[in-house]
C-alpha positions as CSV (number, residue, x, y, z in Angstrom):
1,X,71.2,1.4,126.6
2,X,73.4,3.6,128.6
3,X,77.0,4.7,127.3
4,X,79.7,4.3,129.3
5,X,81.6,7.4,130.6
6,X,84.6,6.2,129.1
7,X,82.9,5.7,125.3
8,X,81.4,8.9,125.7
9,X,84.0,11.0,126.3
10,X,86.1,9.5,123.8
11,X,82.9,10.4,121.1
12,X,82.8,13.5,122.1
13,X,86.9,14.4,121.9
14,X,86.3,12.9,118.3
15,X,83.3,15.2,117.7
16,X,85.3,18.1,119.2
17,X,88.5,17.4,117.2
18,X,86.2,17.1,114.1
19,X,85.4,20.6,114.1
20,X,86.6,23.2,111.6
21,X,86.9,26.7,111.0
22,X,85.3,28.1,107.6
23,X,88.5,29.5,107.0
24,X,88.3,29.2,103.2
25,X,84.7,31.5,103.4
26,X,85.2,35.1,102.4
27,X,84.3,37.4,105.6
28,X,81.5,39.4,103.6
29,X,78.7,39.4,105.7
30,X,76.3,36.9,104.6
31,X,78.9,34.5,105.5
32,X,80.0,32.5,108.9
33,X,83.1,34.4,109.9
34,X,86.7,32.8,110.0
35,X,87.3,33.0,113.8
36,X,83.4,31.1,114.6
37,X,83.3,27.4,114.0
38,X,80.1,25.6,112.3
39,X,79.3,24.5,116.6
40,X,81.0,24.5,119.9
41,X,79.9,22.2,122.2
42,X,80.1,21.9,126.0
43,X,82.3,18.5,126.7
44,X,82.9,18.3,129.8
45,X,79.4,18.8,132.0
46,X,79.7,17.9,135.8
47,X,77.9,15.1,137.0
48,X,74.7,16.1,138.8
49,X,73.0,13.0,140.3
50,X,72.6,9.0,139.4
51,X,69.5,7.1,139.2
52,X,68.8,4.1,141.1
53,X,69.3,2.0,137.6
54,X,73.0,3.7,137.3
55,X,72.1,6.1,134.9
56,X,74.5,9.8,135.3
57,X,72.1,12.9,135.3
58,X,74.6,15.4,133.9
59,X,74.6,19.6,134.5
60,X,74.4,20.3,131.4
61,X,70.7,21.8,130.7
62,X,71.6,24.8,129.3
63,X,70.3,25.5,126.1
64,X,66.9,26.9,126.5
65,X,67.7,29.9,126.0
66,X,71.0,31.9,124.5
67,X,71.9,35.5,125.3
68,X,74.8,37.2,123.5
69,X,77.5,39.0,126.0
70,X,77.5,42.5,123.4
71,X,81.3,43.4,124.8
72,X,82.5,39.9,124.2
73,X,82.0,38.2,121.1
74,X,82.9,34.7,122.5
75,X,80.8,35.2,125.8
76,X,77.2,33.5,125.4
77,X,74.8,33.0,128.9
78,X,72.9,29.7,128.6
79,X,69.7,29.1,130.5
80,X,68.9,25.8,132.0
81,X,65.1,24.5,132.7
82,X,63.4,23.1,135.6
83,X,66.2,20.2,135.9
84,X,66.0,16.8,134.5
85,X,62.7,14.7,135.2
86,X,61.2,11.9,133.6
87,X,57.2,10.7,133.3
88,X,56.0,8.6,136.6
89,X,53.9,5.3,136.0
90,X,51.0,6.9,138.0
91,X,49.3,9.8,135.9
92,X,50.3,13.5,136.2
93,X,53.2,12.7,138.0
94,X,56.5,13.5,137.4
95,X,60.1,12.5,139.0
96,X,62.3,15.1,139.3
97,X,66.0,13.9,139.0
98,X,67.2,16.4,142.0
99,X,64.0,17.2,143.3
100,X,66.8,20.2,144.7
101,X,68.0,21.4,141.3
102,X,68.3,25.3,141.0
103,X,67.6,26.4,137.2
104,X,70.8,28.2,136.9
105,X,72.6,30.6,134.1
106,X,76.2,29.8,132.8
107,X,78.5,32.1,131.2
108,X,80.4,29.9,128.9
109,X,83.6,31.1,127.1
110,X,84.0,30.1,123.7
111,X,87.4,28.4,123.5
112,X,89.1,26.3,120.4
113,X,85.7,25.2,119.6
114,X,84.6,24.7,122.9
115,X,82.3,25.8,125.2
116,X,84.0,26.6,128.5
117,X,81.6,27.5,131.8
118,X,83.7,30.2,133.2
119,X,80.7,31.3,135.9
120,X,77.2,29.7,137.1
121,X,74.3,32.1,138.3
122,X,71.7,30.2,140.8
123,X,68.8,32.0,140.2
124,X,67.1,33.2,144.0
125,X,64.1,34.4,145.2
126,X,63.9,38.2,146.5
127,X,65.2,37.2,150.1
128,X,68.2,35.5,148.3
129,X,66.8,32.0,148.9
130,X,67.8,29.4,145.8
131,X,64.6,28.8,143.5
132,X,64.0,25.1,142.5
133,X,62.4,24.0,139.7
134,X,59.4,22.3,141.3
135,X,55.6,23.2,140.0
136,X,53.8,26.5,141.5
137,X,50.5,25.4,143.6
138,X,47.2,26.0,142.6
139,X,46.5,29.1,141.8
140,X,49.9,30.2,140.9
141,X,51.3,28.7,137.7
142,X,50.3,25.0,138.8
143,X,50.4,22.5,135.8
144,X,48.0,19.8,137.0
145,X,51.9,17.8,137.6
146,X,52.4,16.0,141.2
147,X,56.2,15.9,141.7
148,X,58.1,13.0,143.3
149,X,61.4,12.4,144.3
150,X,63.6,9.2,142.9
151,X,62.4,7.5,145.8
152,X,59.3,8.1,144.6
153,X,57.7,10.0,147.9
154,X,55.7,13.1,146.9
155,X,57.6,16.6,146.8
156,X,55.3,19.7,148.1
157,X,54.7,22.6,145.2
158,X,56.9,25.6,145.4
159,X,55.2,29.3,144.7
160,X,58.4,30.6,143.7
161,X,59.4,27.4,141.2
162,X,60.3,28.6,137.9
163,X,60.4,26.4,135.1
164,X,62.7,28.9,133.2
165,X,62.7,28.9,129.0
166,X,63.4,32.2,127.9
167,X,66.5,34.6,128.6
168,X,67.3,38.4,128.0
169,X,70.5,39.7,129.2
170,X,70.3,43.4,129.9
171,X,72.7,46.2,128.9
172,X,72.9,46.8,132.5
173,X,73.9,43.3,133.1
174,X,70.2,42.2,134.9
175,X,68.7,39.7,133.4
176,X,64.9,38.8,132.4
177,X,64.1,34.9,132.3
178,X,59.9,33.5,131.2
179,X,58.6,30.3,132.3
180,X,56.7,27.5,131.2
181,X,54.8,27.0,134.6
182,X,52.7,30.9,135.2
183,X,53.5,31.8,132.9
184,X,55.9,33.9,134.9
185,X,58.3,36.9,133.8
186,X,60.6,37.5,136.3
187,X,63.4,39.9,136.3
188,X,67.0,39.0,138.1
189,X,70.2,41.5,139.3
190,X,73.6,40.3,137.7
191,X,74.1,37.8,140.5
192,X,70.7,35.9,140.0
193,X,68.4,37.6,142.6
194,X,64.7,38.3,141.9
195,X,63.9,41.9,141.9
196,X,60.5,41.4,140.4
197,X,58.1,38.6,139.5
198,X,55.2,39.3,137.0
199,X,52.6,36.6,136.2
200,X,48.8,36.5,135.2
201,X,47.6,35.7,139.0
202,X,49.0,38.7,140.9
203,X,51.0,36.7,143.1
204,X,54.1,38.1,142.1
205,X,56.6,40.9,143.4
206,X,56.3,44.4,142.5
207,X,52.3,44.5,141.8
208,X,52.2,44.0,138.2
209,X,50.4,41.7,135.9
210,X,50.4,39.8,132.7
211,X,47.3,39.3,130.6
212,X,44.9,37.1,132.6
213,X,44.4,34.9,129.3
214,X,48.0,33.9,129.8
215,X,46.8,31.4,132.8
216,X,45.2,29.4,130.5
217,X,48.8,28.2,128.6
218,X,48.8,24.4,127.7
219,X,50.8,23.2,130.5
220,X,54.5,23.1,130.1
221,X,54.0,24.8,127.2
222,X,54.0,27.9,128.5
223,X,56.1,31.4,127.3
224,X,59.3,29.9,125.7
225,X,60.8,32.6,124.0
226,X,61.9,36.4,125.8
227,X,63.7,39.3,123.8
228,X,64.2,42.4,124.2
229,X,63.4,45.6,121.8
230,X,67.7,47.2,120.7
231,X,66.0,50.6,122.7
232,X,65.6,48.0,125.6
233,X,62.2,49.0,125.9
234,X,60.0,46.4,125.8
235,X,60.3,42.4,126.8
236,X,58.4,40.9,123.6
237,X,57.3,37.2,124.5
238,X,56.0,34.2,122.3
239,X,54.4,31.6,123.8
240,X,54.9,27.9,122.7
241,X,51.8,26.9,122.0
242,X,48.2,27.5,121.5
243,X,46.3,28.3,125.0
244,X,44.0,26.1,126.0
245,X,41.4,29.0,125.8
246,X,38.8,28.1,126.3
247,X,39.9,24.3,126.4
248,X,41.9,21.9,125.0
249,X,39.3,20.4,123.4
250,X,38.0,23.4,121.9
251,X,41.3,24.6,120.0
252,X,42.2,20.9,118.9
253,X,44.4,22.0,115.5
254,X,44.6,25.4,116.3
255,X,47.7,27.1,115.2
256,X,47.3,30.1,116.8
257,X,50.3,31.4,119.2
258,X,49.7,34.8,121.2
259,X,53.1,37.3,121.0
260,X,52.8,39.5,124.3
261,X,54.6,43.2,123.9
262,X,55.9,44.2,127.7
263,X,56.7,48.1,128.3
264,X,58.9,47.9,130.9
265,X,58.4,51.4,132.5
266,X,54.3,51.2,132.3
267,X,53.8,47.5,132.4
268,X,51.7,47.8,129.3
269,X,50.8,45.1,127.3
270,X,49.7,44.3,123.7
271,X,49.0,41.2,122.4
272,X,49.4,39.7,118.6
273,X,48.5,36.6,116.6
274,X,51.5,34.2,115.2
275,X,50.5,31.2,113.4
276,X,52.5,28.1,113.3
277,X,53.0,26.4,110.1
278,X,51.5,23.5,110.7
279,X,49.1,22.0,113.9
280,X,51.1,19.6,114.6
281,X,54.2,20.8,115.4
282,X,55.8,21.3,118.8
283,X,55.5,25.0,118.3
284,X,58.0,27.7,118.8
285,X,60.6,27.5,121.2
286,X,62.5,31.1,121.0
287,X,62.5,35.0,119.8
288,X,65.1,37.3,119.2
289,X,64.8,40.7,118.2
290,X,65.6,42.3,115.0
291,X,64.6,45.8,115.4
292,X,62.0,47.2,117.6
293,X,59.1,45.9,115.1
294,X,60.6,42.9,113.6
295,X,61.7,39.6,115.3
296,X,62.7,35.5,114.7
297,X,60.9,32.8,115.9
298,X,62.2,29.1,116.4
299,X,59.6,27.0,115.2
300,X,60.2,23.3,115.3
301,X,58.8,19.4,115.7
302,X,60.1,17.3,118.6
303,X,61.8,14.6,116.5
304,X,65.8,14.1,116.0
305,X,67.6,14.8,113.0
306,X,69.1,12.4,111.5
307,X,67.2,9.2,112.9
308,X,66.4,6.3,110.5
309,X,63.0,5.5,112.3
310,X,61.6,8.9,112.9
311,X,63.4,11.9,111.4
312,X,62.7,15.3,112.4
313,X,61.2,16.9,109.1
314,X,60.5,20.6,110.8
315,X,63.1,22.9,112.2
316,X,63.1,26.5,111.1
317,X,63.9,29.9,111.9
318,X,61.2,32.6,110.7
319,X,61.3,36.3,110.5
320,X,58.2,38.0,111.2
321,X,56.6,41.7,111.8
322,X,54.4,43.2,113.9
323,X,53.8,46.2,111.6
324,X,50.2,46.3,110.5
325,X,49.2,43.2,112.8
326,X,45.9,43.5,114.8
327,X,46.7,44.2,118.4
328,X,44.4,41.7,120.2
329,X,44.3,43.1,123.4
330,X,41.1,42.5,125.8
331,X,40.4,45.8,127.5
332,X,38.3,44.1,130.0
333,X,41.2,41.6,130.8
334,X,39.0,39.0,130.9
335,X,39.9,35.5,131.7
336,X,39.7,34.4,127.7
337,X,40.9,37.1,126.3
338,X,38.8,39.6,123.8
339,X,36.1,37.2,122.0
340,X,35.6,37.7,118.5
341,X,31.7,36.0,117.3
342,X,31.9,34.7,120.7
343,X,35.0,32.6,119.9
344,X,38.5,33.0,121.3
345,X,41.1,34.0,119.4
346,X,42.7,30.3,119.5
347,X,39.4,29.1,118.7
348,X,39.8,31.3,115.2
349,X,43.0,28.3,114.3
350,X,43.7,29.3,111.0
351,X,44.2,31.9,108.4
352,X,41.0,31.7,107.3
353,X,39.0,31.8,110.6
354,X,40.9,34.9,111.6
355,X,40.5,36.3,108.4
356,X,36.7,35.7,109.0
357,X,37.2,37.9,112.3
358,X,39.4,40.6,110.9
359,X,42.1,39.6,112.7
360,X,45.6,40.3,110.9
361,X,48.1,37.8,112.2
362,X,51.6,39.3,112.3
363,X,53.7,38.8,109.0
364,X,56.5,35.7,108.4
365,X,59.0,34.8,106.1
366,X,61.2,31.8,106.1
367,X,65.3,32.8,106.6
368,X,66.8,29.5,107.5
369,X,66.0,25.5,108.0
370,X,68.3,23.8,110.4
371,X,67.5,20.5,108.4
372,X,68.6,21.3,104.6
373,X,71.0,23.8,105.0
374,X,73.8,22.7,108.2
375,X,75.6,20.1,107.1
376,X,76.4,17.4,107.1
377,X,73.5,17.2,109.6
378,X,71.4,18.6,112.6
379,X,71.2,15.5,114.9
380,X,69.2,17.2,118.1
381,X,65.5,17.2,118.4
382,X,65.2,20.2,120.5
383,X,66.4,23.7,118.9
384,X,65.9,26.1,121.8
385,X,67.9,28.8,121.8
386,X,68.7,32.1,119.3
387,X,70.5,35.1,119.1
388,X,71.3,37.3,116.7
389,X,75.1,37.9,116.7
390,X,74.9,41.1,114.6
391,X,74.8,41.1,110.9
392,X,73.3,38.5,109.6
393,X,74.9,36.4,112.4
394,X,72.7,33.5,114.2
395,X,73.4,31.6,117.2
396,X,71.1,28.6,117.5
397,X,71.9,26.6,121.2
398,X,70.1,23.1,121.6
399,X,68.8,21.9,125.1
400,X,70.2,18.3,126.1
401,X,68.1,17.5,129.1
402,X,70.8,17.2,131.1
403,X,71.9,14.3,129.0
404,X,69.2,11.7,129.7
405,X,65.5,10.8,128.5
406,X,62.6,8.8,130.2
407,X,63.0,5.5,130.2
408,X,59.2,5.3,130.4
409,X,60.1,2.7,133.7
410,X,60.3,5.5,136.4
411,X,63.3,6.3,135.6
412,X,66.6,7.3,133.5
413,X,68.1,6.1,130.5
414,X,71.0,8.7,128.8
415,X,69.9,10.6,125.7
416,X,72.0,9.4,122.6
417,X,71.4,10.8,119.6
418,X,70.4,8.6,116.4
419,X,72.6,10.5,114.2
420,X,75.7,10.0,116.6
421,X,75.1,7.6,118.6
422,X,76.6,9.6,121.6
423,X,75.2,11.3,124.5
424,X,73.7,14.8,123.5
425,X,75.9,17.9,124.7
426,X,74.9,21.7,124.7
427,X,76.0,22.6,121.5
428,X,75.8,26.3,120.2
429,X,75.6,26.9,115.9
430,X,77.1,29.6,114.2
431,X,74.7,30.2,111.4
432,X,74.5,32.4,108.6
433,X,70.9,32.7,106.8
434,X,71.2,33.3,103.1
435,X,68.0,35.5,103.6
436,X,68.8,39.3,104.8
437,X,67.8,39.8,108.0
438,X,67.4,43.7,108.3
């Protein structure tokens, strides 16, 4: 059922004017700071488009990704997707909300426990032309997806469409965003203009390559999470989800994720094992950096917390180490990657079958679990976004999908979360893991 404006906006003053400050904590480290509240939240999104049934398509979005402004410790750049689209009756399709959408970065403030949007960055090809967020073609990230508009008339693939996940902001203000869709890599100036686009397939700007392997990521489930090495040497990468390498068939309960190591003066790659916790899961949706070895991964399910029907019962934060891991690289960079007993290194799927290929996977340890220990409740289903805010300092930002869900009818319907029962908002958590990080 969809909320009215009016309703909505009234929840969300009372969410906002329900915030606190931890103002009784103590400001040793280990604990959230007085000045940070438990969220902020982004209440006032512009209206983007309206479905034919009525339903508002707002600009929120961003929440993908989170990147820390290092001068400004209430400056955070949040990284929208593809836009908002829902499922189309006909298979593989897929209606795109504003077919014209341009996956964008805001530079929100925060202010009195909110979330302000002081700037927006359109993200541009390297003529300056505005990307969308529309499927690559064949050849060139293409997802198997046919996109349509609301009127439901086919919309032609773009090369340079970028369905963007993962965000690094660098120290001299460029910034580095990965896609779902190549998976692509592509490197932007301060005002959103590509200077170079790296992908499996070549097609990209400045001549250089990812891994090969990397073209065979589960669709849309591509290379969620980007950080960045503190020497700001190397783009490390996690992908979502287990390739389909050599199928999807073939790796059915595989929990094997690939971690990609990017030198960004020699283009050099190496590649690492991470293993989900459990098959079933939606897999990891973000890394930050720690130190140049050691790293977090967002690993979660898909479900809400909070709702009576189906509550979410996996959202964690893991540390992990690439120190002693087996670097999986395939010299011959061959389409599915080094073979170990002529099996893919998805095709391994557990512990056991890479310990049975001498395969060390890199090293995890649990630091925080968004279900157990914010309180009173986490009510979104779709953690996103982390960065580490120095210390032992977390900032975990939730993508809203612009506000609505597929109605599973062609079209809209808002996204209200169980827990609430409003519409969801970009929110961003101020955590503090109990666990040291460093």
């Amino acid at each position: 059922m969809k909320t009215p404006l009016s309703s909505f906006f009234q929840s969300s003053f009372s969410v906002v004017a329900g915030l606190f400050l931890v103002a009784a904590c103590s400001l040793q480290d280990h604990q959230i700071p007085a000045d940070y509240p438990l969220f902020a939240e982004a209440t006032h999104p512009a209206i983007l488009s309206t479905a034919a049934n009525g339903t508002v398509l707002y600009n929120g979005g961003f929440g993908s990704a989170v990147a820390a402004d290092p001068n400004d410790p209430n400056v955070f750049y949040l990284l929208t997707d593809r836009g908002p689209n829902a499922a189309g009756s006909a298979a593989n399709t897929i209606i795109f909300g504003k077919a014209d959408f341009t996956p964008q970065i805001g530079k929100f403030r925060l202010v009195n426990n909110e979330l302000v949007l002081e700037q927006t960055i359109l993200l541009k090809n390297a003529a300056g032309k505005l990307l969308t967020g529309l499927p690559n073609p064949v050849g060139q990230g293409n997802t198997g997806e046919i996109a349509l508009d609301l009127n439901g008339q086919p919309i032609t693939p773009d090369a340079d469409g970028i369905d963007s996940e993962g965000l690094v902001r660098s120290s001299d203000g460029s910034f580095w965003v990965s896609d779902e869709y190549g998976p692509h890599i592509v490197h932007f100036d301060a005002t959103g203009k590509t200077l170079e686009r790296i992908n499996p397939f070549g097609s990209g700007t400045g001549g250089r390559t990812l891994p090969s392997v990397l073209a065979k990521r589960w669709p849309n489930r591509g290379m969620e999470g980007l950080t960045i090495t503190p020497d700001g040497k190397t783009l490390v990468g996690l992908m979502q989800s287990p390739l389909y390498n050599p199928s999807s068939a073939a790796v059915s309960g595989s929990m094997v994720l690939r971690v990609l190591t990017f030198n960004i003066a020699t283009g050099v790659t190496r590649q690492f094992v991470y293993l989900m916790e459990n098959a079933s899961l939606t897999g990891c949706s973000e890394i930050a950096a720690i130190t140049n070895t050691t790293f977090l991964a967002l690993e979660r399910d898909g479900d809400y917390g909070g709702n009576a029907s189906k509550p979410a019962a996996f959202k964690r934060v893991y540390k992990f180490d690439l120190t002693g891991a087996t670097d999986i690289s395939d010299p011959t960079n061959g389409q599915t990657g080094k073979l170990y007993n002529g099996q893919t290194v998805e095709q391994l799927k557990n512990k056991a079958g890479l310990e049975s290929a001498g395969i060390v996977p890199v090293a995890k340890t649990l630091v925080f679990d968004l279900l157990t220990e914010i309180s009173p409740i986490y009510p979104h289903d779709k953690a996103e976004g982390i960065a580490l805010l120095g210390g032992n300092r977390l900032a975990i930002a939730n993508d809203d999908d612009f506000g609505v869900v597929d109605n599973g009818l062609n079209s809209f319907m808002n996204k209200i979360l169980p827990a609430t029962g409003t519409v969801d908002r970009n929110r961003i958590y101020f955590i503090n893991p109990k666990v040291p990080l460093k």
